[in-house]
N, C-alpha and C positions, 0 to 999 in steps of 0.2 A: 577298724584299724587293727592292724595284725601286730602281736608284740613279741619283740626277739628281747630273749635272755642273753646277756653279754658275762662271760665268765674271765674272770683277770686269775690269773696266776705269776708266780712270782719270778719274773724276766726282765730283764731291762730295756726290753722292749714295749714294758709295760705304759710308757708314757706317748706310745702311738695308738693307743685305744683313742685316742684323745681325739684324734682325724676322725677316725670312723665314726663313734659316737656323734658327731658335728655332721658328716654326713648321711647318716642314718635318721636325725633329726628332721635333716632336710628334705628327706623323702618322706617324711608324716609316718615313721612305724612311733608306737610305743617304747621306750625303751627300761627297762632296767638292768641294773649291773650288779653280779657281788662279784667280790673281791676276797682271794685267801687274804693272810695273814701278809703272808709273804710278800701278796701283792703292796699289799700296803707300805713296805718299806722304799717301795719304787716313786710309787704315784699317791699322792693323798685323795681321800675319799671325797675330801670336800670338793676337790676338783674336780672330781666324774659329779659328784653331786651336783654342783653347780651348771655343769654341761646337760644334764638329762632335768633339772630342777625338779629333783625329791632323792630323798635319800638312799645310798647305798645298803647293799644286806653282805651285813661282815658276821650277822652268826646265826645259826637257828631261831633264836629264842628274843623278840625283839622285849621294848621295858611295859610290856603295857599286859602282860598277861597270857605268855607263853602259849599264842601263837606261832603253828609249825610252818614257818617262812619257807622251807625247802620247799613243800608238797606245792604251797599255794603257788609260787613262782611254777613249780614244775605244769604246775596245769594250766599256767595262765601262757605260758610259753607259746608260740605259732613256730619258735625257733630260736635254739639254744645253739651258741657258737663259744668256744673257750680260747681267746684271744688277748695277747699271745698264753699258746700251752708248752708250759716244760716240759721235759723229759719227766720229769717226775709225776706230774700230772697227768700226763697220759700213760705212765703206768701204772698209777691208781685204777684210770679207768679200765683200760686191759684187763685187769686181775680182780674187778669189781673192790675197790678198797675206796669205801666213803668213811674218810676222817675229817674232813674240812663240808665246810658248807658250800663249794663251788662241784664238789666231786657227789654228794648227797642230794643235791639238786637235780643233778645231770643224768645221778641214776634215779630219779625219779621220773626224769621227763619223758613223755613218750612221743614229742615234736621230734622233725627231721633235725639231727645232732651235726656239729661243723663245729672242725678244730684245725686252729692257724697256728703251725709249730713256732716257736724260735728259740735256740740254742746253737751252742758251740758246735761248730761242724762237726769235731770229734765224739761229739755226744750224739749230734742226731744221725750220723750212718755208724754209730753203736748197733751189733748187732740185737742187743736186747731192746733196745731201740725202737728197730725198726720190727721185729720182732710184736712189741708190744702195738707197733701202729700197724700191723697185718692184722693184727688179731682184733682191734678195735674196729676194722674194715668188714672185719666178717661179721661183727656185730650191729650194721647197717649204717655206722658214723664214716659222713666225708670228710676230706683232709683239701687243706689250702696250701700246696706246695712251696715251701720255704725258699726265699730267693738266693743267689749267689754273689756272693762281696764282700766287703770287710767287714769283719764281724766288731762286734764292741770289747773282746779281749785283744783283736791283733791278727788273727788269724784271718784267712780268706780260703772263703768254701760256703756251701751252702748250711744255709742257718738262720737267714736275717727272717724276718716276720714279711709275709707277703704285700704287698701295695695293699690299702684298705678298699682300694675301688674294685681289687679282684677277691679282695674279703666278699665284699656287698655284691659281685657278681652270682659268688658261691653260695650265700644268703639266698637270693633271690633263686639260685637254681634249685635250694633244695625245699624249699614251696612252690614252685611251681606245678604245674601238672606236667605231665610230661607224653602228651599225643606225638612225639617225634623219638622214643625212647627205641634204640637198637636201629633208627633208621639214618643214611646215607647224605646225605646235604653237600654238596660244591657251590660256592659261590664266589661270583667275580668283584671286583669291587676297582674302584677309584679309576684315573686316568691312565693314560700309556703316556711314551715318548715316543718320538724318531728321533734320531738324531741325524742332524744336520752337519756335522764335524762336530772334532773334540769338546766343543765350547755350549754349539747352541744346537736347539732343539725343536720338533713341534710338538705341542700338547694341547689342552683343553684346561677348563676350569672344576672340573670334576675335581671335590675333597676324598669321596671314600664314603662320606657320613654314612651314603643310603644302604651300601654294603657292608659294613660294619656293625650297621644294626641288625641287617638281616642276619649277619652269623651271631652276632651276639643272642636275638632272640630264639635262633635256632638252638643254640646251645644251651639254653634257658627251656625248651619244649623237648631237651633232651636225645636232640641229635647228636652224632656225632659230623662236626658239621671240618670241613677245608675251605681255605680261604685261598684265594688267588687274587694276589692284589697288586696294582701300580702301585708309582712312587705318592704315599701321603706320608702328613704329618700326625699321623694317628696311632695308636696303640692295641696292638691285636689283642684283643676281647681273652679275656682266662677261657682256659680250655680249647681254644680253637686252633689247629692243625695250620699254619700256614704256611705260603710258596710266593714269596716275593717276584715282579720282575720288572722290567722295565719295557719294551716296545709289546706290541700287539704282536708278534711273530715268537716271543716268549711267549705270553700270555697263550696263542693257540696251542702252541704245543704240550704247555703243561695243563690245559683244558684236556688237550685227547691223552697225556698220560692219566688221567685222572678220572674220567668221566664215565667207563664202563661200568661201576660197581655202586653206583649212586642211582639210590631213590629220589631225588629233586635236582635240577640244578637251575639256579637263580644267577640270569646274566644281568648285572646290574652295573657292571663296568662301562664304564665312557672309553669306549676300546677306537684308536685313531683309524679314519677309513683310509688313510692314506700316508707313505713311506715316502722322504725322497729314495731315485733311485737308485743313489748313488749316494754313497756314504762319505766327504773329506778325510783323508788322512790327516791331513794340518787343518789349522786352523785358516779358516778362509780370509783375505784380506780384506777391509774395505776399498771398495773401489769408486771414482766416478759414474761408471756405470751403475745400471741399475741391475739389483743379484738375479736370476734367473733360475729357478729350483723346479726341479721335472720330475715331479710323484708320480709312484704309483700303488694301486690299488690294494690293500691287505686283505687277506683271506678274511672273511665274513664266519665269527663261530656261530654266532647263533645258528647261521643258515645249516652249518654241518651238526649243528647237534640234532637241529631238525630233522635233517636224513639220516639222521644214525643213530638215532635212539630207539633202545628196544623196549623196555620198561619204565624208562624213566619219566617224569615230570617235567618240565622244560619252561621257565618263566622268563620271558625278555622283558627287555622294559625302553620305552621309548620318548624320548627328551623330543618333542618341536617345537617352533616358534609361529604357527600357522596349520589350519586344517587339523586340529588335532586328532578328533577320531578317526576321519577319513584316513590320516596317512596310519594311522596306529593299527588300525582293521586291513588296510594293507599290510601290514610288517607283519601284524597275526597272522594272517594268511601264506605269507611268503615264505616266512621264514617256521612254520609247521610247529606255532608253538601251543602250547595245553594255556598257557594265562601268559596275559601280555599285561603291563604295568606301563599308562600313559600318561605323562604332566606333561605342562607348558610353559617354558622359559618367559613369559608373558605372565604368568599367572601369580599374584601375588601369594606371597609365603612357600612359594615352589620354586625348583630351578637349583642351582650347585650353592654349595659351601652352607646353606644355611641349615636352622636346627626341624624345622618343621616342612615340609611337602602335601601334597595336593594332588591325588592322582585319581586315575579314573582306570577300572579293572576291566580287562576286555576278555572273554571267555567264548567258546563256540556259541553258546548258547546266553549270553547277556553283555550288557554292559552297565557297570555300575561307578556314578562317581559318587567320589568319598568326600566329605567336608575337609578342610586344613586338619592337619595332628602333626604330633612330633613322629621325628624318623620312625623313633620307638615303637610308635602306634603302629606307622604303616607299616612297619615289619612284621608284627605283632598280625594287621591283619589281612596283608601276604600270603603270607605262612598258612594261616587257618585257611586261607581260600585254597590252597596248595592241596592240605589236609583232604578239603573237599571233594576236591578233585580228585583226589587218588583214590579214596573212598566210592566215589561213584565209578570211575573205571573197574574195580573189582566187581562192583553190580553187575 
């Protein structure tokens, strides 16, 4: 069980640790928390206490015999995050000044460091500020980009403390390994539209999940990864570069704006084979008759990235309800891809909108099925098969 140090400094943003800690729980790390002084005026200890069940470290020196609390946290640390940090807290650590036991800690710890600002706009693009958060950059500590909005004085700018779930993103990226560090990633993700006139449309049942994990976990393995996504209802992953749209005839062309300078690219979108061909200006009426709608065909990307890739990796992924290998070892084929990814809408715990999948990896040289995992998983081992691949092509 890996255990993150949680650092509170004194914000008023300090009583959203409170999320995090609940969610961090939930993922089975270890946690403990100190707390400045300051902090304390915000949030009571009993209540982080009571959240992590043991007690918080408000000072070096606990009552049983002067025990040096900073060291032992610092080494027992997997990852020290100081959430939310003041302005003044991160210039403590900029300028190496350990006067509190959150700041004596932190320069003790040698785990990958992570600090979630929150302050007054004016204070955080202060130039001594930011100044102080360059300089903490150079010193190998990441930062969890402060959101935009009303602030708790009144003011509106950036400042607020980041979402905890892109806290725990940035947590988790900065333990990870990173076999995708400095490399290229595109990936497709959710359904398209046509539209049919102003009102109605065609689409699929495709959420997104399966491509959201996959940039999520790319960006976790330290890609730098682009996302190119239909309309969901889901939240773009911290860090990830992304390009909204809506039909397949978007989605192709911001594939070929984008696709020359990538190391991987993961088609995992449910992209519509088929347009009407003609678009209503108005709004179509009901009629007694019965409607009549005359598609046609949309550009196929998988098929052109197949012909057009010079170095890249090329991963499709293939949904049937019948014949699963066979049609999937076709698509591999056809469409000249390095790993194809094949489920069956048949197959339980696989198929759209849900949290876990079922696939089976199609490669020139095997095929492998996977047992049920979460999306998480199979992104997770995607990716690695991706890895492999590219690694043996330089062979």
């Amino acid at each position: 069980m890996k255990t993150i140090v949680v650092g509170v400094s004194g914000s008023i943003a300090a009583y959203k640790v409170c999320d995090l800690l609940r969610a961090l729980k939930k993922l089975d790390y270890d946690l403990e928390v100190i707390m400045t002084n300051n902090a304390t005026k915000f949030i009571s200890p009993l209540t982080i206490g009571a959240l992590i069940n043991k007690p918080v470290l408000l000072d070096d020196f606990d009552e049983e015999g002067y025990q040096i609390k900073h060291i032992s946290y610092a080494k027992k640390a997997d990852c020290f995050v100081i959430v939310p940090a003041t302005a003044n807290i991160i210039g403590k650590i900029a300028n190496g000044i350990c006067d509190d036991i959150v700041t004596s800690t932190f320069m003790a710890a040698t785990c990958p460091k992570l600090i979630a600002p929150a302050m007054n706009v004016n204070m955080y693009d202060n130039l001594a500020n930011q100044r102080n958060i360059e300089r903490c950059k150079t010193y190998g500590i990441k930062f969890v980009e402060p959101g935009y909005g009303l602030l708790a004085c009144g003011d509106v700018g950036r400042g607020k403390l980041a979402d905890y779930q892109d806290i725990i993103t940035m947590i988790e990226y900065c333990m990870n390994p990173k076999p995708l560090k400095n490399k290229y990633v595109l990936i497709t993700a959710g359904p398209t539209q046509e539209a049919i006139d102003p009102v109605r449309y065609i689409t699929n049942h495709s959420s997104g999940k399966m491509g959201y994990a996959l940039a999520k976990q790319a960006f976790l393995l330290g890609a730098r990864v682009t996302l190119i996504a239909g309309p969901t209802n889901l939240k773009v992953p911290y860090g990830i570069k992304s390009i909204n749209i809506t039909s397949a005839r978007e989605m192709f062309e911001a594939v070929k704006e984008n696709y020359h300078d990538q190391d991987f690219i993961i088609k995992a979108a449910a992209v519509g084979d088929y347009r009407p061909k003609e678009t209503a200006v108005n709004k179509i009426k009901k009629k007694d008759d019965n409607l009549v709608l005359e598609l046609v065909k949309n550009d196929d990307i998988l098929s052109y990235l197949g012909q057009h890739k010079t170095n890249q990796i090329i991963c499709g992924f293939a949904m049937e309800t019948e014949n699963l290998i066979k049609n999937a070892k076709d698509k591999f084929i056809k469409k000249n891809c390095d790993l194809l990814v094949a489920n069956s809408l048949k197959e339980s715990g696989a198929g759209f909108k849900g949290d876990t999948n079922k696939v089976t990896l199609i490669t020139a040289d095997e095929i492998e099925e996977k047992n049920i995992m979460t999306k998480d998983e199979v992104a997770k081992t995607i990716l690695y098969k991706l890895i492999e691949i590219k690694g043996e092509e330089k062979c």
